[in-house]
N, C-alpha and C positions, 0 to 999 in steps of 0.2 A: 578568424575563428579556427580554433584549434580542436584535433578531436587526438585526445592524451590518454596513453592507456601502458600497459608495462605488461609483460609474460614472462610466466615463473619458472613454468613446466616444461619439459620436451616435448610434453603433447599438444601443447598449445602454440610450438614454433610455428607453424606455417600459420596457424590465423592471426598469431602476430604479426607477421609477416604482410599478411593482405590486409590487416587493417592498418601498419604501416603504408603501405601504398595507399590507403583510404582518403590516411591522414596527407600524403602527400600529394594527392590528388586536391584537397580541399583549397592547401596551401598554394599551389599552384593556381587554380579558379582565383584565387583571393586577392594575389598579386594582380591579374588581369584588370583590374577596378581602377581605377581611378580615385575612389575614395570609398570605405568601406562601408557596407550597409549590418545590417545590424538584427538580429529577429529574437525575439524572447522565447517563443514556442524553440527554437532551433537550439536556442544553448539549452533550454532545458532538455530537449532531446538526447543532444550531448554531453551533458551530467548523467542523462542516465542510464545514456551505453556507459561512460566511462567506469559510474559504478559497478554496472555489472559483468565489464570487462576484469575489474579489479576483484571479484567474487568466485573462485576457483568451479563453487558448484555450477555456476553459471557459464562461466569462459570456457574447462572442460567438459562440465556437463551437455552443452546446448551447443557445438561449435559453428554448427549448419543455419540454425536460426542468429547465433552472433553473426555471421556473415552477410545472413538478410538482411539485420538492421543495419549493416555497415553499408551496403550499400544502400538500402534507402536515404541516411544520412547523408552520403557522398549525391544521390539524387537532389538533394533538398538543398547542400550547401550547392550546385550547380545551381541550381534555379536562385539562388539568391545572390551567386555572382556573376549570373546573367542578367540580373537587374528584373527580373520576372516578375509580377504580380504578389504583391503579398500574400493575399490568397491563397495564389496557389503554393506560396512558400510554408503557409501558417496548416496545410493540408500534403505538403511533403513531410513538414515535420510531425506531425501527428502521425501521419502512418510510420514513420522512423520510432517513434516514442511505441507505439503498438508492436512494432514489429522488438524492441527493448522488450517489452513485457512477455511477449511469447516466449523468446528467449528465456526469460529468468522463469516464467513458469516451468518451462522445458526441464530445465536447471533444476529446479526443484522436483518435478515428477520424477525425474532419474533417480536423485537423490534418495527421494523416498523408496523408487526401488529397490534401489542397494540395499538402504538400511533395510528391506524386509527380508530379501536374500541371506543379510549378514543374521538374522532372528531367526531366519527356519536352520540357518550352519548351526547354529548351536542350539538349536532345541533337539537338533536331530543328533548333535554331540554330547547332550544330555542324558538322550534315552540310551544311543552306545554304552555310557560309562554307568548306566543304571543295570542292564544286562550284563556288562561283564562285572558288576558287583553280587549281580544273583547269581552266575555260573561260578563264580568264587565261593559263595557259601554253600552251592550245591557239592563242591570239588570236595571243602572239607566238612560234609556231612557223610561224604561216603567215605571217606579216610577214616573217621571215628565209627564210624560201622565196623570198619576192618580189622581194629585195635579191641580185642575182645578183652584185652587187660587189663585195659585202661578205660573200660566201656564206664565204669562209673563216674569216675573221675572225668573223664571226657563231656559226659551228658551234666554233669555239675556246671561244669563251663561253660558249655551250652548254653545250658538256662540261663546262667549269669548276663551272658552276652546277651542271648534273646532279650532277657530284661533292661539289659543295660538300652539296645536299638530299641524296645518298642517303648521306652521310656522316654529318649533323643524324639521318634515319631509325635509321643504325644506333644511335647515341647512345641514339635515344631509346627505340627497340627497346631496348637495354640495361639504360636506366636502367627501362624499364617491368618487364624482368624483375626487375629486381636488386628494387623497391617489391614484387615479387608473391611472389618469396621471403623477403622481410622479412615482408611483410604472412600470409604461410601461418604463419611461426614462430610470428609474435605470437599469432595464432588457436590453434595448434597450445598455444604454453606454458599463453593462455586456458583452453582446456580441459582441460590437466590440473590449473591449479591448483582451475579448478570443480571437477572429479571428484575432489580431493584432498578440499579443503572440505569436499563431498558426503559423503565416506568420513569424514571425522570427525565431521562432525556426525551421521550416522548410528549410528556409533561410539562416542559421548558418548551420544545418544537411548536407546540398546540397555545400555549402561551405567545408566542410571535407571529403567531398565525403563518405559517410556514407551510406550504405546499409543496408534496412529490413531484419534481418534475426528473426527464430524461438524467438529467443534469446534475440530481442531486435537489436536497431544499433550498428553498426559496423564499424571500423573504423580498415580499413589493411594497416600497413606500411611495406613497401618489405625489401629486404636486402639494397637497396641502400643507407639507412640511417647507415647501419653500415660495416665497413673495414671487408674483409674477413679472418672469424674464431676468429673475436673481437667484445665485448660487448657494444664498446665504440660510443656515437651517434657524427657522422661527425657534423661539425659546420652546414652543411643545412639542416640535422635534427633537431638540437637545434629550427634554427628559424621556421621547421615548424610546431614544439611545439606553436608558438605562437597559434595558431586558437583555437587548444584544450584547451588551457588554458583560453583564451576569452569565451571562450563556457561553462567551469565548474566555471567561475566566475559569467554569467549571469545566473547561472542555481543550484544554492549552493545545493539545495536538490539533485542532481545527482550524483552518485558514480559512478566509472569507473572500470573495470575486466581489467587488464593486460595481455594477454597470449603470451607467446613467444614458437616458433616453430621452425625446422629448418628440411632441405631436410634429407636423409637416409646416405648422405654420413658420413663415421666417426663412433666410436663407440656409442652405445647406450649411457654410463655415460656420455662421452663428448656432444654427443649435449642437452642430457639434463641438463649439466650443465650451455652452452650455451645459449639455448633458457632461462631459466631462468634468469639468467645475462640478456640480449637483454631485456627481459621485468622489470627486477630494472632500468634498465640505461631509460628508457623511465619514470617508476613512478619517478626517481631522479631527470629528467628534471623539470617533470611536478610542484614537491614540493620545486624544489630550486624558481622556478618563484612564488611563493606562493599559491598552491593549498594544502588546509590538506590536511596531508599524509591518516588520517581516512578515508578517503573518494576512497579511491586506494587500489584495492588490488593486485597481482601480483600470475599469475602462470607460470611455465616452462612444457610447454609438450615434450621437442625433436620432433623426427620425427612421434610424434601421430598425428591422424588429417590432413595430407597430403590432400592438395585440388586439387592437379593433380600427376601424374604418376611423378616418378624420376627417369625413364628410359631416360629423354633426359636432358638437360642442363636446358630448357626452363619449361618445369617441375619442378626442383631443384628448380631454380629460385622463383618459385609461391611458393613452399613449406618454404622455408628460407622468415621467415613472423614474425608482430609482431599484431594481433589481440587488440585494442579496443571497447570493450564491453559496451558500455551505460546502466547504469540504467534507471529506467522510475521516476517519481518525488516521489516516495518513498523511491526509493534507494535501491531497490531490485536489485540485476544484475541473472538474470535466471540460475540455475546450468548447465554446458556442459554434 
């Protein structure tokens, strides 16, 4: 596992620098092994320093937070070529991935600084050059004062001018409203097409019966979709594949989490073999109909995660489940 990243800037040398050592710290750990282990939460951690190392407002704007996620990463890739607990590998890199996000947030708030900083330099370059346009026509209102000669001739011109500027004014009067009622519609269409959006996706959400949870929506398919102690989805499961798939076709940025679970009965290997299977056979539905498979990912918990007691039937029942995970239009799906 490799943590890759490149510096442009002379302000960014020294945290190039330490996140070289990062990276060759990991490298180091890695060689240790005997044979390499491997973690999904951890590379994706490390895609998303590396993007945001690659991200100027981020690498220079945040360098103090880059550094925290580097080492957190260097934390996590320790623990994973310590041979460590997944667990607590799948909980190094989460805080690694958090500590990325602060970072780009950071990166961004700076950002946004600047840019208001750079908005009040020139509004306040604005009004300068608006002043020294009124002390200019005050300069030559008292020169034509002075010219008693030419006082007729002078005030002709005047006028002319006056007319000419308060005519430019109304223009631009004009044209400023005419930009503020273009600019209200656009906002105005803006927000119905949100509220429209809104209203279907909420629409489509309530159609799949999809519940808020921590996590993001949720979407619980029981056992009834599949033959007892089999992976395999009955034909009225297939079709009620349809909805979800209407759903992640109007919704392409959305990625979906798989989880398959199942009650306590049966040995540990087996329902975990189970509840895994139970959740392919839904992502197989969902990409024969043509959904990328990129876009699915798939886990098997067995009887982790029990939502009621399997001391009764009805119990069991609720437990033997196939979980549906919504991403948000990033395509994040939240770690369990």
């Amino acid at each position: 596992m490799k943590l890759q990243h490149t510096t442009t800037t002379a302000g960014s040398r020294s945290f190039g620098a330490l996140s070289l050592l990062a990276a060759a710290a990991v490298l180091a750990l890695s060689a240790c092994g005997s044979a390499p282990r491997n973690n999904d939460k951890l590379n994706a951690a490390h895609s998303a320093y590396n993007a945001a190392l690659a991200n100027p407002q981020t690498r220079d704007g945040a360098p103090v937070e880059m550094k925290a996620a580097a080492d957190a990463l260097g934390r996590a890739d320790r623990a994973l070529a310590d041979k460590d607990d997944m667990a607590k590998v799948d909980n190094l890199a989460y805080l690694a991935s958090q500590s990325v996000a602060t970072a780009q947030a950071a990166g961004s708030r700076k950002a946004s600084e600047a840019a208001v900083a750079k908005a009040n330099t020139e509004r306040d370059r604005a009004r300068l050059e608006a002043r020294t346009v009124e002390a200019d026509k005050a300069t030559a209102s008292a020169q034509a004062a002075q010219v008693d000669a030419r006082a007729s001739q002078m005030q002709a011109q005047s006028a002319e001018r006056d007319a000419r500027v308060a005519q430019r004014q109304a223009n631009a009067s004009q044209r400023q409203s005419e930009a503020s009622q273009l600019q209200a519609a656009a906002s105005q269409q803006d927000a119905q097409a949100a509220q429209a959006r809104n209203q279907m996706l909420e629409d489509q959400l309530r159609d799949l019966d999809a519940k808020k949870t921590a996590r993001g929506m949720v979407i619980t398919i029981g056992d009834v979709l599949f033959d007892t102690g089999r992976a395999d989805l009955k034909s009225g499961g297939m079709r009620g594949m349809d909805k979800l798939v209407s759903f992640l076709q109007a919704y392409p940025k959305r990625h979906a989490q798989i989880e398959g679970f199942t009650d306590s009965v049966g040995s540990d290997s087996m329902n975990q073999e189970l509840s895994a299977r139970r959740a392919d056979a839904v992502r197989s539905a969902l990409v024969s109909r043509g959904i990328d498979g990129g876009r699915i990912g798939t886990q098997g918990f067995g009887e982790s995660f029990p939502v009621a007691g399997n001391e009764s039937a009805g119990g069991r029942q609720m437990n033997r489940r196939v979980e549906i995970v919504l991403s948000d239009d990033s395509g994040v799906v939240a770690p369990r």
